[in-house]
N, C-alpha and C positions, 0 to 999 in steps of 0.2 A: 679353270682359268679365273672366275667369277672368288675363288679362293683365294688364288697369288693374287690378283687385283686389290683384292679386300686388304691382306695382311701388308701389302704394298702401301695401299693408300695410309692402313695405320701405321706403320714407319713411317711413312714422312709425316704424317703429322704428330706423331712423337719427338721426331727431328726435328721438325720447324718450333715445336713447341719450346724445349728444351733448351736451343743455339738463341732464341728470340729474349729467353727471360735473362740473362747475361748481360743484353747490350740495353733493357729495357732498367735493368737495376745498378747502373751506372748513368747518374741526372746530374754530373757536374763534371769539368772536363780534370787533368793534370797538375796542371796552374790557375791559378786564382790572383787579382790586385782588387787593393784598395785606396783610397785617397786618406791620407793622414792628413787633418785641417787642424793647427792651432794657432791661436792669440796670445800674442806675448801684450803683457801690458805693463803698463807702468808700476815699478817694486820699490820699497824702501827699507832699511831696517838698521839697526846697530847695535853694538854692545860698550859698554861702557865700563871703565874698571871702577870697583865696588866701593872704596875706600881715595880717598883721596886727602892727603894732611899736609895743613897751612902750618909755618911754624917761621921763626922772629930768628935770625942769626944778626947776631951786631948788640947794639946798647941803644940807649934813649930810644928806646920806642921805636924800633925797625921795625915796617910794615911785616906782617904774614905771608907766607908767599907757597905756592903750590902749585900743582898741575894736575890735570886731569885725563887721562889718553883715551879715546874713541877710537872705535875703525868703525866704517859707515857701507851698507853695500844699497847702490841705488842704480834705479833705470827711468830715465824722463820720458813722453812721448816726443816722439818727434817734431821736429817745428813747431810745437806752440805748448811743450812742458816745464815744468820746471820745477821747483823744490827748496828744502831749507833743510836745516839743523840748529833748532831752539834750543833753548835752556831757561828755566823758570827755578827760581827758590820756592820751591813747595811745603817746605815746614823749616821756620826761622830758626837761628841758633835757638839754642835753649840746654841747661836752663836759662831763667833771669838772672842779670846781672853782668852779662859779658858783652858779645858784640850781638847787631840786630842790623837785618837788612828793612826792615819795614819798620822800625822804632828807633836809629841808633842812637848811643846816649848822647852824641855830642853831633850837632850839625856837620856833614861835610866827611863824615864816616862812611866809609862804601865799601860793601865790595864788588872791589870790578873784576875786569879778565880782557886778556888779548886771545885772540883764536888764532890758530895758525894750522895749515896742514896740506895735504896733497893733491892737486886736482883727479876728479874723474880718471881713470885709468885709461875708458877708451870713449875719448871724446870728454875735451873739460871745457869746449868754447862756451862763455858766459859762466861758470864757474867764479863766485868769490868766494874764498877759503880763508882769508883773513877781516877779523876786525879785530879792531886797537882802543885799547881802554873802555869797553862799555861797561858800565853803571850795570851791574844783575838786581835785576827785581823781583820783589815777593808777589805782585799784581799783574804783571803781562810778562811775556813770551819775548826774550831778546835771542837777536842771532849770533848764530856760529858761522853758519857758512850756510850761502845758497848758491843756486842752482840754474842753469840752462835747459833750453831744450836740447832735448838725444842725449843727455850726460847719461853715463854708461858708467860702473864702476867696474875693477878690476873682482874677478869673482871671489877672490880671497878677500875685498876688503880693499878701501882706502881707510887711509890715518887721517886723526884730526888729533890737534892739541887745546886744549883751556888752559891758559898759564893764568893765574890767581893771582890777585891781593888784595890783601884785606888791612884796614887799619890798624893800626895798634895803638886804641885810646889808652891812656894812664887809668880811666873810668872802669876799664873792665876791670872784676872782681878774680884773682887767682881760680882758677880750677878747667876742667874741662868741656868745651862744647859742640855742639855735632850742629848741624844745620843739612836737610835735606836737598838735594838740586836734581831738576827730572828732565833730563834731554830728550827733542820729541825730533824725529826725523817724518818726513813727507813729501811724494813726490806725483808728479802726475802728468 
């Protein structure tokens, strides 16, 4: 008796042993969550096309004229954001001898630009997309177009336009000239 007792008692605890490691090597249930936390913040960006050519159709000195096409993708903060789209002359015409935004040969030479383009896509309140005849400078930062708070742009892209002109002094010298322009977007 003191036998079957014995080989009894080590069966069960070969059993309990065995059935116990199973639920002991399982420490996590079926399912699982987590909390995804993210901050959108305030984006800005653009692209500009590469090349842009001013050119004279008419007689007696018809101003230059050109345009220059942007798409712009931006996000303001809410309530108290806002933004722009500059434009600076960063390397004057050149060579010497033709037109000059920081030197022109003859007072009252400029070139300017009207901006024009499409508001924010989703939410364009406080949005100005236009300005009309500004002076571009080789020295400070003039606007294209600013910005409100929440402006949202459409994810493709909005449009802007630079429409160009430029003098056509009798003073400039025949040949060809390039002048650089660096459009800066910003938003926040």
């Amino acid at each position: 008796m003191i036998k079957n007792l014995l080989i009894t008692s080590i069966l069960v605890a070969i059993t309990v042993a065995f059935t116990s490691f199973p639920a002991n090597a399982q420490l996590g249930s079926g399912t699982g969550t987590t909390t995804l936390n993210v901050t959108v913040g305030a984006e800005a960006g653009l692209t500009v096309a590469a090349t842009s050519n001013l050119t004279s159709v008419g007689t007696n000195f018809t101003s230059f004229t050109g345009s220059t096409a942007l798409t712009y993708y931006l996000r303001t903060t809410q309530s108290t954001g806002a933004g722009s789209i500059t434009l600076k002359v960063t390397t004057d015409f050149s060579p010497t001898g033709g037109p000059s935004v920081a030197t022109p040969p003859t007072v009252g030479d400029a070139l300017t630009y009207t901006s024009s383009g499409t508001t924010p896509g989703n939410n364009g309140t406080g949005a100005v997309m236009a300005f009309t005849n500004v002076t571009a400078s080789a020295s400070a930062q003039t606007n294209v177009a600013t910005f409100g708070a929440d402006n949202r742009s459409l994810f493709a892209g909005n449009s802007e336009t630079v429409a160009w002109t430029l003098t056509n002094d009798p003073k400039y010298k025949t040949g060809a000239y390039a002048a650089t322009v660096t459009f800066t977007i910003s938003a926040t």
